[in-house]
Phi, psi and omega in degrees: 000123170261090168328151169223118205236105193245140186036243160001281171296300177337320190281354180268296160333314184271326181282331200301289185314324177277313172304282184334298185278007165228325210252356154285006191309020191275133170223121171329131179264146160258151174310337184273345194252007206281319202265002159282348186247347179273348198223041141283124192303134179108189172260150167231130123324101179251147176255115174261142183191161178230166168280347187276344209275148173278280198342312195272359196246316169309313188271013191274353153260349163279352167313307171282335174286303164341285186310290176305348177276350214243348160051191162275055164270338148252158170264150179233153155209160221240167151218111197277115167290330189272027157235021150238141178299295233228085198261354182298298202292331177286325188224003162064016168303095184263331180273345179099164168298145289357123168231157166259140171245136172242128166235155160247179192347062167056035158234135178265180224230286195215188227199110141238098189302045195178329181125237139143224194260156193293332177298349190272288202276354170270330148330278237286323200282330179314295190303342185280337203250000000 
């Protein structure tokens, strides 16, 4: 079966496909790269979240708005917890799922536990930097 995808739609279809690969550019992280891409120059965002979490799947669009409104002024990045063992002692997470980390030069600045709305995390990252 071939499809014929014409005008409109194509055009919808090719920016959806261009945003995932380019302008979505926050990507899962591993535990071995983590404190090397955080103590990295400048600020990074990091999203701690599980696939199991409602909370990390709900706020996952405002997240991508956030990024996109905050352009490169920060690096974003994902840390999936349910491939760490120990995740309170390791990253020091107490609040539950979604949480935002703002670090500059791998120290952190700041904590937004829960998500929230993307003008909210993008406040919070503005007041931060």
């Amino acid at each position: 079966m071939v499809l014929k995808i014409k005008g409109e739609n194509l055009r919808r279809i090719l920016f959806t496909l261009f945003a995932a690969t380019f302008l979505l550019s926050a990507y899962p992280i591993s535990l071995k790269d983590y404190q090397r891409e955080i103590s990295k120059p400048g600020y990074t965002v990091v999203e701690y979240w599980a696939p199991w979490c409602g909370s990390c799947k709900a706020f996952k669009p405002e997240y991508i708005r956030a990024k996109r409104a905050l352009g490169r002024r920060v690096r974003f990045l994902e840390v999936n917890v349910e491939r760490v063992d120990d995740v309170e002692s390791t990253f020091g997470l107490k609040y539950g799922l979604p949480t935002l980390v703002l670090f500059k030069n791998g120290v952190e600045v700041s904590r937004l536990p829960g998500g929230g709305f993307a003008d909210e995390v993008v406040a919070w990252v503005k007041s931060n930097i």
